[in-house]
Residue frames as a rotation matrix with the C-alpha (Angstrom) as fourth column:
UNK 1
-0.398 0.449 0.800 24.28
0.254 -0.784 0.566 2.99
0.882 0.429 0.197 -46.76
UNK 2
-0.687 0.385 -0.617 23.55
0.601 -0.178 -0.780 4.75
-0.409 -0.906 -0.109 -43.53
UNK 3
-0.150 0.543 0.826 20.09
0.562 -0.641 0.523 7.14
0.813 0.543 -0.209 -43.41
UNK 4
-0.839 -0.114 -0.532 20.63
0.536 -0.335 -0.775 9.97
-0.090 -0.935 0.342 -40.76
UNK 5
0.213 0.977 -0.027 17.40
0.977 -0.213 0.014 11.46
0.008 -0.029 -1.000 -39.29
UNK 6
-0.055 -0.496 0.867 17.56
0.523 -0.753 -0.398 15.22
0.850 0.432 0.301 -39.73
UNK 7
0.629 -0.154 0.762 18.90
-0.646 -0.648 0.403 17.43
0.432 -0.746 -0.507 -37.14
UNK 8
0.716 -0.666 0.209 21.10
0.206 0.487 0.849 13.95
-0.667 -0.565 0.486 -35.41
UNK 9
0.644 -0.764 0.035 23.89
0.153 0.083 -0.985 14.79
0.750 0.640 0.170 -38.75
UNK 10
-0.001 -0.914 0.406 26.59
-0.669 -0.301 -0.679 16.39
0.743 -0.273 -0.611 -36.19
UNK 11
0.461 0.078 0.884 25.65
-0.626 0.734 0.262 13.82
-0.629 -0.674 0.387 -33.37
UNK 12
0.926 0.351 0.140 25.81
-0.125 0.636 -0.761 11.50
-0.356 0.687 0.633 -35.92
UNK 13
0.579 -0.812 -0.069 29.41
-0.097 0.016 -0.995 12.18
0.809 0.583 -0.070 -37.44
UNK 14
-0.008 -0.905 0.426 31.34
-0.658 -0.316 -0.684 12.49
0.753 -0.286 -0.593 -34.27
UNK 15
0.777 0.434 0.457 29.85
-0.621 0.406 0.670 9.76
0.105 -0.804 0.585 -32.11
UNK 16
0.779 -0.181 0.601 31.88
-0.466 0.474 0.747 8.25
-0.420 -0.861 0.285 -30.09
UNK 17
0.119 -0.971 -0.207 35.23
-0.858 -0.206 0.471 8.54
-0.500 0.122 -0.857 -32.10
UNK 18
0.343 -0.312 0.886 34.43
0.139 0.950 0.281 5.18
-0.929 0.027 0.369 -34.12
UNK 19
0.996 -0.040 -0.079 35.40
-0.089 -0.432 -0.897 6.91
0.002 0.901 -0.434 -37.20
UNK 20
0.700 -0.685 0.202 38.80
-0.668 -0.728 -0.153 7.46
0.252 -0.028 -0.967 -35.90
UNK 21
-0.069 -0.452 0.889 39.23
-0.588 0.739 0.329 4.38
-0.806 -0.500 -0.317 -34.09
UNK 22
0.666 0.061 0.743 38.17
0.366 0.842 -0.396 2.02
-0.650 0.536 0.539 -37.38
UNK 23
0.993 -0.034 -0.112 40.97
-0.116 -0.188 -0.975 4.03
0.012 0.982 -0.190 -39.14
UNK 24
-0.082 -0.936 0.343 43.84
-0.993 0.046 -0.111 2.99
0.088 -0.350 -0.933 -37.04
UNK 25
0.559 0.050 0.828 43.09
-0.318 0.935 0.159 -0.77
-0.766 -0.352 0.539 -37.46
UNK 26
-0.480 -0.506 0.717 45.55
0.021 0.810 0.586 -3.38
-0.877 0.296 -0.379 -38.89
UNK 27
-0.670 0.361 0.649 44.80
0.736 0.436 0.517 -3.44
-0.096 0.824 -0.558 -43.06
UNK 28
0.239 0.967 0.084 42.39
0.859 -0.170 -0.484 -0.14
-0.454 0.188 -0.871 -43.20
UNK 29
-0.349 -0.669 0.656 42.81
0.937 -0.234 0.260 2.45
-0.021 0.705 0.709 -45.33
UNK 30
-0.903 -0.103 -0.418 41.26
0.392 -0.599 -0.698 5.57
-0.178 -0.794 0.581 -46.22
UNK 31
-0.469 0.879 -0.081 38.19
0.688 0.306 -0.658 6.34
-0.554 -0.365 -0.749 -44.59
UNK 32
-0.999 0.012 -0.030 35.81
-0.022 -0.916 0.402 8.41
-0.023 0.402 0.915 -46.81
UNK 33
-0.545 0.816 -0.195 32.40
0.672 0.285 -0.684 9.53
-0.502 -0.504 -0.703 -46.37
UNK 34
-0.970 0.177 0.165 29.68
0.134 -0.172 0.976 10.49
0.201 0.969 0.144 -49.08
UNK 35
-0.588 0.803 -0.092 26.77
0.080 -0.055 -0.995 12.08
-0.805 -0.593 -0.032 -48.84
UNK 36
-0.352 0.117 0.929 23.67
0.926 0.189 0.327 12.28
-0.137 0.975 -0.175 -51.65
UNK 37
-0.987 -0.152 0.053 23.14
0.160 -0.943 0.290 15.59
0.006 0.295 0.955 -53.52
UNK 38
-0.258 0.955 -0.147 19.35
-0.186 0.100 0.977 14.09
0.948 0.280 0.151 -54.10
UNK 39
0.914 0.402 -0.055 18.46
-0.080 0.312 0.947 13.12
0.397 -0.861 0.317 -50.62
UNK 40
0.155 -0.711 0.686 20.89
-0.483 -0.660 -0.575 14.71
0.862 -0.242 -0.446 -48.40
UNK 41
0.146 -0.134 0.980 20.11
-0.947 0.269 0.177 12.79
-0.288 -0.954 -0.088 -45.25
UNK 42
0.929 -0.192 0.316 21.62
-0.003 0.850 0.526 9.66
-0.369 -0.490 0.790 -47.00
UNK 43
0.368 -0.923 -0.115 25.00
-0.928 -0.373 0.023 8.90
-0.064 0.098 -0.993 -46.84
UNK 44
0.930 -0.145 -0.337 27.62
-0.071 0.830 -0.553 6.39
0.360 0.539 0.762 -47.60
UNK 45
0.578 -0.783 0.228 30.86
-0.552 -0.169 0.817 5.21
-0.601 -0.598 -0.530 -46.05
UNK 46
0.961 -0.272 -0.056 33.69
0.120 0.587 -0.800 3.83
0.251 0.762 0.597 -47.87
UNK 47
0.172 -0.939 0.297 37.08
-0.959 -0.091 0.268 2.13
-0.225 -0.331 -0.916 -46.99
UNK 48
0.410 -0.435 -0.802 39.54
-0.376 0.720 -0.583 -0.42
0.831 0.540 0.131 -48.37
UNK 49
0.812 -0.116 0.572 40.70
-0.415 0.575 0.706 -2.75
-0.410 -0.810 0.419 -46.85
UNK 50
-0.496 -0.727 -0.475 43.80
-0.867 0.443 0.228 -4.63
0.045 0.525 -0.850 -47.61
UNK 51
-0.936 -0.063 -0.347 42.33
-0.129 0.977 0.172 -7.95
0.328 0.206 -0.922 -46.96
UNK 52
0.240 0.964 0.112 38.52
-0.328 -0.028 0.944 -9.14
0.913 -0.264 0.310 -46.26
UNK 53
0.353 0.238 -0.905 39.88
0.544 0.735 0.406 -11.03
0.761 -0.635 0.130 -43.35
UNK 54
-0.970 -0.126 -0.207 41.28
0.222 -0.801 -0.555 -6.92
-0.096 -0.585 0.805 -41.77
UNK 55
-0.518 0.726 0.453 37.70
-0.339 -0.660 0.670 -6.29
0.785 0.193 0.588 -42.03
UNK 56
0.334 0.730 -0.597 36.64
0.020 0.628 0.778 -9.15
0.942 -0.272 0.195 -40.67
UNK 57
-0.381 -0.428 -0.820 38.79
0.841 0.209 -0.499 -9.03
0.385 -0.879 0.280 -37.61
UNK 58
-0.874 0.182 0.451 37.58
-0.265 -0.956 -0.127 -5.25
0.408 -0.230 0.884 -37.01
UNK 59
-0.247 0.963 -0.105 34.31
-0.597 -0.066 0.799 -6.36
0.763 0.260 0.592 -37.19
UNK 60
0.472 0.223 -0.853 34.68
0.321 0.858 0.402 -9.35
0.821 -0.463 0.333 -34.17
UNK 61
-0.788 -0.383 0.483 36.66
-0.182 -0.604 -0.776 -6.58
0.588 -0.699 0.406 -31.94
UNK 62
-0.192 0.626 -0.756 34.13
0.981 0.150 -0.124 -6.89
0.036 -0.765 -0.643 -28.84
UNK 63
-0.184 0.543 -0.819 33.58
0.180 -0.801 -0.571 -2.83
-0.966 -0.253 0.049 -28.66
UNK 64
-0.982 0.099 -0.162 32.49
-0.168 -0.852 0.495 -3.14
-0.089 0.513 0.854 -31.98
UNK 65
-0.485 0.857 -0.177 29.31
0.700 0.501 0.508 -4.31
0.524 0.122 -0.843 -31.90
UNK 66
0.013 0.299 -0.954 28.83
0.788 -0.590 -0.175 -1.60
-0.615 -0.750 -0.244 -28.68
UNK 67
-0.652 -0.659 -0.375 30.24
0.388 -0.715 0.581 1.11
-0.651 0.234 0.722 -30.97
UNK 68
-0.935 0.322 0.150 28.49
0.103 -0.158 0.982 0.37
0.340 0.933 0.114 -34.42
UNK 69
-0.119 0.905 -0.408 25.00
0.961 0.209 0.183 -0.10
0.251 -0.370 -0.895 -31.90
UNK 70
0.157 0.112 -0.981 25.73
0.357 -0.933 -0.049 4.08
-0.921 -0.343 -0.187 -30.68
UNK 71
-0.887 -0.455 -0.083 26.09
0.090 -0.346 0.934 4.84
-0.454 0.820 0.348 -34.51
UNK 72
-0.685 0.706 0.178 23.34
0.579 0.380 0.722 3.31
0.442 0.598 -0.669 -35.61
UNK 73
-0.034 0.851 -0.524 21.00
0.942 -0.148 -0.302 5.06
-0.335 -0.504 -0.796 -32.55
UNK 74
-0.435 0.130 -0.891 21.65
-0.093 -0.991 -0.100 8.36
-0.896 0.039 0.443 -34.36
UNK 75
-0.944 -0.038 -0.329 20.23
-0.331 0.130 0.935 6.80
0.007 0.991 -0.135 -37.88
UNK 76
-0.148 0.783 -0.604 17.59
-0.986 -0.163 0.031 5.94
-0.074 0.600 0.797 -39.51
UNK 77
0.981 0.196 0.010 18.61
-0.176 0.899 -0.401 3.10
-0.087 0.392 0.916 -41.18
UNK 78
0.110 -0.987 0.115 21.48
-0.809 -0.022 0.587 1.13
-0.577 -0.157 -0.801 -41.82
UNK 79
0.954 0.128 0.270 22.60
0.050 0.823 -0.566 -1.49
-0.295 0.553 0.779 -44.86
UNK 80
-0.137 -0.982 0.132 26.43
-0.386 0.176 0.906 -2.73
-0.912 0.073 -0.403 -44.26
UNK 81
0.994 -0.084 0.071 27.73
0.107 0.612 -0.784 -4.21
0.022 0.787 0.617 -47.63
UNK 82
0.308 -0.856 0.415 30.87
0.037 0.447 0.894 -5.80
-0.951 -0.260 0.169 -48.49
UNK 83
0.873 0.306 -0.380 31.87
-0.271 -0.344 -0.899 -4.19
-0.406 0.888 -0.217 -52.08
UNK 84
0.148 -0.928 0.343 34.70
0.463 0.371 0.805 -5.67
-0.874 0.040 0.484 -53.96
UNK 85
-0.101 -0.103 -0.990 36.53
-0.756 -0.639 0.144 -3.66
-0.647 0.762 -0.013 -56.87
UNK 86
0.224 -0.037 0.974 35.71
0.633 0.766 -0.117 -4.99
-0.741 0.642 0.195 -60.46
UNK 87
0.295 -0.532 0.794 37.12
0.718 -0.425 -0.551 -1.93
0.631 0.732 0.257 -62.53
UNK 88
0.162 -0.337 -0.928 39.34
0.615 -0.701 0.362 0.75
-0.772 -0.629 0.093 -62.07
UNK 89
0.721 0.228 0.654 38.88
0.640 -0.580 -0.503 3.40
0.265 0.782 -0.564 -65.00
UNK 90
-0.332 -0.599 -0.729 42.08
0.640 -0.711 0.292 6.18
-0.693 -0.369 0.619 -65.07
């Protein structure tokens, strides 16, 4: 759950291309970003993974820590979770 401070939203989405760059990794699918209807300035990110351990390797990349640290300076807040599926309802 990311909270963006208002006015940083467009900073905020386009920073520093990690959007683009965490969808060309090994095992990642597609990337999708949510935002709430009740409290617009939070927002939510969501992507599968094929495997927790393609996450986990993303996640131990050396520029990400640098990356996810220039995301974060355009937020508020920030609260990573790891969400596994437990239904899938057609």
């Amino acid at each position: 759950m990311w909270v963006v401070r208002t006015g940083d939203e467009d900073a905020w989405f386009g920073v520093d291309g990690f959007r683009d760059r965490a969808s060309t990794m090994p095992g990642s699918g597609t990337l999708r970003l949510v935002r709430g209807l009740d409290n617009p300035g939070r927002y939510m990110s969501l992507a599968p993974w094929e495997s927790n351990e393609a996450q986990v390797a993303w996640k131990q990349l050396p520029e990400f820590r640098e990356r996810i640290g220039r995301v974060r300076g355009h937020g508020g807040h920030f609260e990573p979770s790891v969400l596994e599926l437990v239904v899938e309802v057609e």
